[in-house]
N, CA, C and O of each residue as an XYZ file, in Angstrom:
624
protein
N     104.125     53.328     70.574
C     105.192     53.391     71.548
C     105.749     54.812     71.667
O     106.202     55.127     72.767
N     105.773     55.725     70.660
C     106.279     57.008     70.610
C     105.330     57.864     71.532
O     105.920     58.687     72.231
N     104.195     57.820     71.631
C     103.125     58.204     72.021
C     103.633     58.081     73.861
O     103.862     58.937     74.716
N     103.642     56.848     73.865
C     103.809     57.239     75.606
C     105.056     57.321     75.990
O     105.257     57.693     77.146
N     106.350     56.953     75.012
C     107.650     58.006     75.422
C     107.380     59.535     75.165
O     107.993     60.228     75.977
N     106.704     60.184     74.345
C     106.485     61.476     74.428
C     105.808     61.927     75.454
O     106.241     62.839     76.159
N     104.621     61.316     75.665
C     103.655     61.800     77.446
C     104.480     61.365     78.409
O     104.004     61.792     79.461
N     105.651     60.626     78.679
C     106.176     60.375     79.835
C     107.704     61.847     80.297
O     108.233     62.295     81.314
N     107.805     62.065     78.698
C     108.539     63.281     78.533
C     108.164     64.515     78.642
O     109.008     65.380     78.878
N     107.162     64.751     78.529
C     106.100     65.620     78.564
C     105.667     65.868     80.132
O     105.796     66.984     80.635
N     105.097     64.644     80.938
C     105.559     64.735     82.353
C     106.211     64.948     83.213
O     105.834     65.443     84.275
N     107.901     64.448     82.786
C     108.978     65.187     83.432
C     109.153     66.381     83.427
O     109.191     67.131     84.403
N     109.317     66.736     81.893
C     109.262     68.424     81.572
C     108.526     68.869     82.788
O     109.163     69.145     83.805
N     107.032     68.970     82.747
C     106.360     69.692     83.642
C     106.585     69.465     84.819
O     106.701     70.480     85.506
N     106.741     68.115     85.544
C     107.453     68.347     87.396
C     108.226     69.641     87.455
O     107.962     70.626     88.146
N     109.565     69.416     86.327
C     110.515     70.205     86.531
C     110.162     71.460     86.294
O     110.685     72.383     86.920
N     109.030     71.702     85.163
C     109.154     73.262     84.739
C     107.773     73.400     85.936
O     106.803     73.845     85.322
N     107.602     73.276     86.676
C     106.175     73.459     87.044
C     105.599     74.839     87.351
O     104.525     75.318     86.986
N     106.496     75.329     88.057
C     106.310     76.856     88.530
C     106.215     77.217     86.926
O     105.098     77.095     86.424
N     107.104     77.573     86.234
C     107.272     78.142     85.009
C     105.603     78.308     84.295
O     105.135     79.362     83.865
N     104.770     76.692     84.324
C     103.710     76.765     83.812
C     102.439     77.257     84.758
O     101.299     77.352     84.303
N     102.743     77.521     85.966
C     101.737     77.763     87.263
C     101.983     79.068     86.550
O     101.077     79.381     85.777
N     102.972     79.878     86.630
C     103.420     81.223     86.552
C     102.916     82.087     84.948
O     102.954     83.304     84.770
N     102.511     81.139     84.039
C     102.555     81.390     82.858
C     100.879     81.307     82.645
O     100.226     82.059     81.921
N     100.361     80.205     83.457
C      98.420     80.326     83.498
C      97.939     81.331     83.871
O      97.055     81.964     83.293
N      98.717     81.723     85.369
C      97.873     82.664     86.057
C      98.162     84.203     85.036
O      97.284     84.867     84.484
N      99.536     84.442     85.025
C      99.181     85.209     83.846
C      98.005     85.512     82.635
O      97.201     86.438     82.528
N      98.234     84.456     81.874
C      96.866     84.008     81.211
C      95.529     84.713     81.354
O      94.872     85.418     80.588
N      95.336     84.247     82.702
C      93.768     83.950     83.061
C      94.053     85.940     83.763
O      93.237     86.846     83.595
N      94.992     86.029     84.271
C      94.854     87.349     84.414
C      94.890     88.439     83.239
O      94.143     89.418     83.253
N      95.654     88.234     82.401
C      95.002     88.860     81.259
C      93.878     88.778     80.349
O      93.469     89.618     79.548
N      93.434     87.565     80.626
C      91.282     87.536     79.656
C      90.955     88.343     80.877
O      90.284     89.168     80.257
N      90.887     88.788     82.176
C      90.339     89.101     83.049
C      90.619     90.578     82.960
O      89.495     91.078     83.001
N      91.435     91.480     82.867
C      91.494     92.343     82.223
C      91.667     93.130     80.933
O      91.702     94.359     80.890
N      91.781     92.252     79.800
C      91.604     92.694     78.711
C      89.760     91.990     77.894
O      89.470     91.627     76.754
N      88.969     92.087     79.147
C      87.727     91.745     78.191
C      86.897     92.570     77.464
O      86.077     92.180     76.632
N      87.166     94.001     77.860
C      86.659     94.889     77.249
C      87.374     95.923     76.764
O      86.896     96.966     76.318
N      88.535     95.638     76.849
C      89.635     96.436     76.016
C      89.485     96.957     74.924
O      89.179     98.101     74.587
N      89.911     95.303     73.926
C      89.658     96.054     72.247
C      88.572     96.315     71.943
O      88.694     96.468     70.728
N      87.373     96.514     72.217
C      86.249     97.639     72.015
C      86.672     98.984     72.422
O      86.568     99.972     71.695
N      87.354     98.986     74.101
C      87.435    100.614     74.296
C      88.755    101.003     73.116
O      88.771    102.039     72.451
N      89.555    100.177     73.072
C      90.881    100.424     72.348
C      90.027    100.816     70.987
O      90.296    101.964     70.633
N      89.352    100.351     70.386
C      88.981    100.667     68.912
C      88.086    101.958     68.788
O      88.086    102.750     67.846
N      87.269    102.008     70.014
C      86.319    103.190     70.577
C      87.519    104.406     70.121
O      87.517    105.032     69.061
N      88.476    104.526     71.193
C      89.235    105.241     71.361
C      90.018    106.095     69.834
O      90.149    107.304     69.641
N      90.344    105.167     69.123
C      91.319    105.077     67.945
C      90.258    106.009     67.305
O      90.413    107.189     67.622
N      89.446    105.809     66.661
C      88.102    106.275     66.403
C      87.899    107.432     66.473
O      87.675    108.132     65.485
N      87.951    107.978     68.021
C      87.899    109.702     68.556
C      88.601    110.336     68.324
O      88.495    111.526     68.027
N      89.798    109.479     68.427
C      91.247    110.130     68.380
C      91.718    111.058     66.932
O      92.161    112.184     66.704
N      91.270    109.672     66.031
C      91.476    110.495     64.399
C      90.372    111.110     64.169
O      90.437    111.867     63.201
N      89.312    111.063     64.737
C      88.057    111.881     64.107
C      88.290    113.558     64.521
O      87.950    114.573     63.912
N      89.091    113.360     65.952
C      89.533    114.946     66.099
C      90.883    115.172     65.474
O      91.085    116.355     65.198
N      92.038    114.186     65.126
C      93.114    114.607     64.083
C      92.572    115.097     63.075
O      92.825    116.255     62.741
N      91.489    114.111     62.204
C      91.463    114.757     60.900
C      90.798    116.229     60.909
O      90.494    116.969     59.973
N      90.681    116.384     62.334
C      89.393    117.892     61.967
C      90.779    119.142     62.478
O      90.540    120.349     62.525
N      91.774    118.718     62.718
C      92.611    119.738     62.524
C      93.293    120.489     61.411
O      93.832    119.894     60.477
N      93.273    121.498     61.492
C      93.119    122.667     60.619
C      94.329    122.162     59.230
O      94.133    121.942     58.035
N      95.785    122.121     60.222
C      96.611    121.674     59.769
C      96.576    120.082     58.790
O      97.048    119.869     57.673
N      95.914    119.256     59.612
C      95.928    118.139     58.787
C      95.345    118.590     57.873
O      95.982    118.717     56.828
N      93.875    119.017     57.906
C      92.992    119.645     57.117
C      93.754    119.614     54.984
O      93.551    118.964     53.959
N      94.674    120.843     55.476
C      94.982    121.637     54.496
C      96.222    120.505     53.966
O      96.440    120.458     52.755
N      96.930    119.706     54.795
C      97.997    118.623     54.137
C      97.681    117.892     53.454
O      98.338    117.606     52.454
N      96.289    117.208     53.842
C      95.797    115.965     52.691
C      94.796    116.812     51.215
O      94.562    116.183     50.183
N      94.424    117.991     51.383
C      94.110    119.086     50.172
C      95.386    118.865     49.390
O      95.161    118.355     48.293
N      96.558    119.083     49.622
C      97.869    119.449     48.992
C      97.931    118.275     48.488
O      97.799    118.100     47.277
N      98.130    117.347     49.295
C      98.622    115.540     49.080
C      97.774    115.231     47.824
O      98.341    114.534     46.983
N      96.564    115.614     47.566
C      95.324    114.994     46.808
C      96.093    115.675     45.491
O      96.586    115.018     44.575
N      96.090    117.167     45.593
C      96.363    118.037     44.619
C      97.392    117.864     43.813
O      97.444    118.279     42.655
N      98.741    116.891     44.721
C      99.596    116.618     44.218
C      99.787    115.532     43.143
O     100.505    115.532     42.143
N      98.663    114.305     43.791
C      98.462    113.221     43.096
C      97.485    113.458     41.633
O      97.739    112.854     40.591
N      96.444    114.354     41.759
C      96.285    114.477     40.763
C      97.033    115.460     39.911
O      96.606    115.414     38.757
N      97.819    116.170     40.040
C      98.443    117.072     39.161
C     100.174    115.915     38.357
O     100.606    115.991     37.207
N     100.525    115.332     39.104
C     101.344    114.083     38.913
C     100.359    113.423     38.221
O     101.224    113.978     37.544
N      99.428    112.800     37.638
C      99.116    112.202     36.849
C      98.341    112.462     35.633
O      97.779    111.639     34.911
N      98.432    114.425     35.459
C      98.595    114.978     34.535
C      99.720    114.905     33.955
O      99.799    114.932     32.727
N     100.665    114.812     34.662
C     102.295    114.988     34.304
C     102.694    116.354     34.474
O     103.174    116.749     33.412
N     102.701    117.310     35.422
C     102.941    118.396     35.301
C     103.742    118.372     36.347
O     104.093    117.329     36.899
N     104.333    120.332     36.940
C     104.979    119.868     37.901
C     104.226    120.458     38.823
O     103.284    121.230     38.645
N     104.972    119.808     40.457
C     104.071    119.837     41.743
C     105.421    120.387     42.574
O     106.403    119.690     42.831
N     105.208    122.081     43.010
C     105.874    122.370     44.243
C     105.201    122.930     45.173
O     104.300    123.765     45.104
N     105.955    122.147     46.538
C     105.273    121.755     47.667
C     104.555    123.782     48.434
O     105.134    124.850     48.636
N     103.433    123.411     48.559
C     103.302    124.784     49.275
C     101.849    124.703     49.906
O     101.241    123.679     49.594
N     101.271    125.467     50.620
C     100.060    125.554     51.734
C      99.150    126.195     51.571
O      99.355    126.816     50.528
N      98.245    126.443     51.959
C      96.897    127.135     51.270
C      97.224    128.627     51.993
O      97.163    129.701     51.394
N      97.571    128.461     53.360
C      97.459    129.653     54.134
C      99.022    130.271     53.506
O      98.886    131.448     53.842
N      99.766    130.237     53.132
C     100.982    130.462     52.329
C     100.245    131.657     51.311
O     100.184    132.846     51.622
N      99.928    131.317     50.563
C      99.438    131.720     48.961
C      98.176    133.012     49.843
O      98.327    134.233     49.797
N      97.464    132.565     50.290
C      96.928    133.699     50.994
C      97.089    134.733     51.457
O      96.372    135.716     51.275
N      98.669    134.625     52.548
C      99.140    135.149     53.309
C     100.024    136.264     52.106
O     100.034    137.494     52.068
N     100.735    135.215     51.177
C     101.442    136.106     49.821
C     100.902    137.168     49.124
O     101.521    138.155     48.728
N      99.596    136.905     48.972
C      98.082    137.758     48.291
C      97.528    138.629     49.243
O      96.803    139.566     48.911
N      97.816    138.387     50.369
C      97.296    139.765     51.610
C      95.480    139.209     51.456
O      94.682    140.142     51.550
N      95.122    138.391     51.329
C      94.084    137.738     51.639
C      93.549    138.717     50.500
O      92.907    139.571     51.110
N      93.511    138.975     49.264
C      92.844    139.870     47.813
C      92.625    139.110     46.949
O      93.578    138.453     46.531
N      91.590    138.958     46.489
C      91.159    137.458     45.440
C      91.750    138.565     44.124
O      91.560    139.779     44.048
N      92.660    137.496     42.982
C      93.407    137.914     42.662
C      92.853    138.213     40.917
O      93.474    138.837     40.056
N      91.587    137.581     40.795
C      90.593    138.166     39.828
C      89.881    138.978     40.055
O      89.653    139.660     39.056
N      89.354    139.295     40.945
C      88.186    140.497     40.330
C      88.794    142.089     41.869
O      88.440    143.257     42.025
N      89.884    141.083     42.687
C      90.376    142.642     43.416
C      89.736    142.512     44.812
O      90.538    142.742     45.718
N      88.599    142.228     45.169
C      88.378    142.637     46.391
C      88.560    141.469     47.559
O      88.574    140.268     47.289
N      88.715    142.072     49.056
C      89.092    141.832     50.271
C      88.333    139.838     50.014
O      87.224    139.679     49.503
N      89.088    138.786     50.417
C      88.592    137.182     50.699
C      88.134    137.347     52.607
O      89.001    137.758     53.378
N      86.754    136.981     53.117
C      86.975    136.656     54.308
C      87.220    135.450     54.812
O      86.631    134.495     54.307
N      88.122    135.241     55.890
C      89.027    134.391     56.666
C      87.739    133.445     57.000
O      87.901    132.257     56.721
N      86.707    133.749     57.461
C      86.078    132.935     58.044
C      84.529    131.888     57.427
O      83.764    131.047     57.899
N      84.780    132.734     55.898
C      83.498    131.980     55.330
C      83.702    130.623     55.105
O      84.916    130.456     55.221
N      83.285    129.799     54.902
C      83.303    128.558     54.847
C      83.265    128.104     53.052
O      82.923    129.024     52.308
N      83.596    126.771     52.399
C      83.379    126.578     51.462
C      81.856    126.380     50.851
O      81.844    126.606     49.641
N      80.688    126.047     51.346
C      79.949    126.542     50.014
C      79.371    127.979     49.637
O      78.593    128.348     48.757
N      80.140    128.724     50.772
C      79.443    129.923     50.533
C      80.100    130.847     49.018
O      81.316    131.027     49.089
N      79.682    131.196     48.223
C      80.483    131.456     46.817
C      81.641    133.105     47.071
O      82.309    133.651     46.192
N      81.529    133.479     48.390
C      82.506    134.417     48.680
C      83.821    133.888     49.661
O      84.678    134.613     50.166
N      83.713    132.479     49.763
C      84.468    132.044     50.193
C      86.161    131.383     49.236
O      86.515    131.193     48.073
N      86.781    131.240     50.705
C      88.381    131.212     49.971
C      88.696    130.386     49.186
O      88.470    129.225     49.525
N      89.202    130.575     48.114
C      89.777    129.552     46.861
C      90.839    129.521     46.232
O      91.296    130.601     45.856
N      91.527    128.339     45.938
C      92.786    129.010     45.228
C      92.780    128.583     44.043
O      92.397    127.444     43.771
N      93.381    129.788     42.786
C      92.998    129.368     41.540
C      94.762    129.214     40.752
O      95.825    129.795     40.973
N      94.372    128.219     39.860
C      95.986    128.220     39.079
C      95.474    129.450     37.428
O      94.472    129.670     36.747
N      96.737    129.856     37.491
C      96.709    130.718     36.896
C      96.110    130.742     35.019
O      95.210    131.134     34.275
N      97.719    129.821     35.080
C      97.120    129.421     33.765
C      96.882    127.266     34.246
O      97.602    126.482     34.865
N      95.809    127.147     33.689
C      94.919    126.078     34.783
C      95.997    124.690     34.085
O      96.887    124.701     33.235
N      95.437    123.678     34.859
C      96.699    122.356     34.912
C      96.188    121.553     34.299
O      96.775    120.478     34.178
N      94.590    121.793     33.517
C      94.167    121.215     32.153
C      95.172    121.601     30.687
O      95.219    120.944     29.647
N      95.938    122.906     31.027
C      96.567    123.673     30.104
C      97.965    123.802     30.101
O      98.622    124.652     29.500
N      98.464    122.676     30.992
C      99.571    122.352     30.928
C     100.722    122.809     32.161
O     101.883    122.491     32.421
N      99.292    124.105     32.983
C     100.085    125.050     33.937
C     100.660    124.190     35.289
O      99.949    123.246     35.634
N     102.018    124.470     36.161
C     102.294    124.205     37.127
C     101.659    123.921     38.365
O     100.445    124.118     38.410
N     102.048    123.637     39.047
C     101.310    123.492     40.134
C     102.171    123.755     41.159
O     102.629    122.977     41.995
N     102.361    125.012     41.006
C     103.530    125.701     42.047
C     103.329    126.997     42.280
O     102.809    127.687     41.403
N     103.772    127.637     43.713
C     103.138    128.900     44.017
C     103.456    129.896     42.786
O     102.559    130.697     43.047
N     103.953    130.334     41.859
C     104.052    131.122     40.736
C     103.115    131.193     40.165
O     102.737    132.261     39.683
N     102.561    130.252     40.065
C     101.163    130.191     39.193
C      99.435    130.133     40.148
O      98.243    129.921     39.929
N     100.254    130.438     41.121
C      99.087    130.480     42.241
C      98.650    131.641     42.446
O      99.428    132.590     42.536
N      97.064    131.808     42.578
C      96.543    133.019     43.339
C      95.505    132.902     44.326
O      94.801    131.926     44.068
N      95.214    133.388     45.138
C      93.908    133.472     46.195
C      92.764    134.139     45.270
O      92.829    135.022     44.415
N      91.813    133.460     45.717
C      90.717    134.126     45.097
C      88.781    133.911     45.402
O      88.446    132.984     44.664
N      88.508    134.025     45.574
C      86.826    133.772     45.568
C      86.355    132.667     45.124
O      86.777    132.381     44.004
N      85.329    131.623     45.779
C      85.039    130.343     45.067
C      84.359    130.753     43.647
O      84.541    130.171     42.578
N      83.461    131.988     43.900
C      82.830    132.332     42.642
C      83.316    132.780     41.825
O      82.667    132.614     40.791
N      84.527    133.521     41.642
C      85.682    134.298     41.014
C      86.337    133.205     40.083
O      86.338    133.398     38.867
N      86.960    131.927     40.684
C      87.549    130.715     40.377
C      86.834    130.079     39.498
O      87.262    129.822     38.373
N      85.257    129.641     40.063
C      84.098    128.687     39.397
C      83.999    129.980     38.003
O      83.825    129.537     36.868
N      84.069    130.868     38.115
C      83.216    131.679     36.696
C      84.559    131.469     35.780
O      84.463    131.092     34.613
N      85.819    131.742     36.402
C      87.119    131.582     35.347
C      86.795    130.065     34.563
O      86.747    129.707     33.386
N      86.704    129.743     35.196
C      86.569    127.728     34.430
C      87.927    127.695     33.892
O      88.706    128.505     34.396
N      88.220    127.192     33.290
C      89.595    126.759     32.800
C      90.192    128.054     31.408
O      90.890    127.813     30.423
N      89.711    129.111     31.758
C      90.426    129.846     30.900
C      91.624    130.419     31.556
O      92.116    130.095     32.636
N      92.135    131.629     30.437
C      93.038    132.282     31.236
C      92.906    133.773     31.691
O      93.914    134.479     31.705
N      91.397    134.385     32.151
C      90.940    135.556     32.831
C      91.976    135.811     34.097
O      92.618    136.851     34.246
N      91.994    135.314     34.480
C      92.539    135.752     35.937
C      94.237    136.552     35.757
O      94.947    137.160     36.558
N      94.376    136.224     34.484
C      96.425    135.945     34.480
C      96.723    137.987     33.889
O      97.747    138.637     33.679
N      95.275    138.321     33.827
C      95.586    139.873     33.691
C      95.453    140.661     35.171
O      95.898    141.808     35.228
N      95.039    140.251     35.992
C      95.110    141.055     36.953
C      96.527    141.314     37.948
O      96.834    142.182     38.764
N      97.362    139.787     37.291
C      98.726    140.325     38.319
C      99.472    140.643     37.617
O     100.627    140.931     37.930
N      98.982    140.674     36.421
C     100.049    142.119     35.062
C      99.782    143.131     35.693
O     100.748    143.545     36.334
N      98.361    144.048     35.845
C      97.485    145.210     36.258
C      98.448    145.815     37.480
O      98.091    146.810     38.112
């Protein structure tokens, strides 16, 4: 008995709402009709979008820092905030072990390319803050290894 007092209620409703539900289908059917190939282009899109964010220079060098931070925080040491092109710019672009000119444009695997080295290193308890920062040569950096060579040249 509930059954066909509910469908007889259910009927009225709709006489009365009728437009409301005419108005609410065609909608509907007009949106599968233009959104059928949407979320492919929408996901296409998203896709391009960050593939050229992440290749900006700037992002680039933020998630370097972000990484640097997380692992130097779970050395327990300390982490102040600073930029690659910062420490460079401080150093006059001069790798700060062995003295001579860093170029701007080499890329990382080339071993004359830009690096930044901690001074006294963050295996050794050192900061991770521009004080203890220097610019320097990937090969300059890789040959220091975790000693403390480098920490005589900005006595010199």
């Amino acid at each position: 008995m509930q059954t066909e007092e509910r469908r007889a209620y259910q009927k009225a409703y709709q006489k009365t709402y009728k437009r409301k539900y005419r108005d609410r289908r065609e909608y509907h059917e007009a949106y599968r009709d233009t959104h059928k190939e949407k979320p492919r282009d929408r996901i296409e899109y998203q896709k391009a979008y960050s593939k050229i964010y992440r290749q900006k220079e700037e992002v680039k060098e933020r998630s370097k820092v972000a990484g640097r931070k997380r692992q130097v925080l779970k050395l327990g040491n300390h982490h102040e905030g600073y930029t690659y092109t910062e420490i460079f710019e401080r150093d006059g672009w001069l790798c700060g072990i062995c003295g001579r000119k860093i170029n701007k444009r080499l890329k990382y695997p080339n071993p004359r390319s830009k690096s930044i080295d901690h001074i006294v290193p963050l295996s050794k308890g050192g900061a991770d803050a521009p004080i203890n920062l220097q610019a320097s040569h990937l090969r300059c950096n890789i040959s220091k290894n975790a000693n403390f060579g480098g920490q005589l040249r900005l006595i010199a």
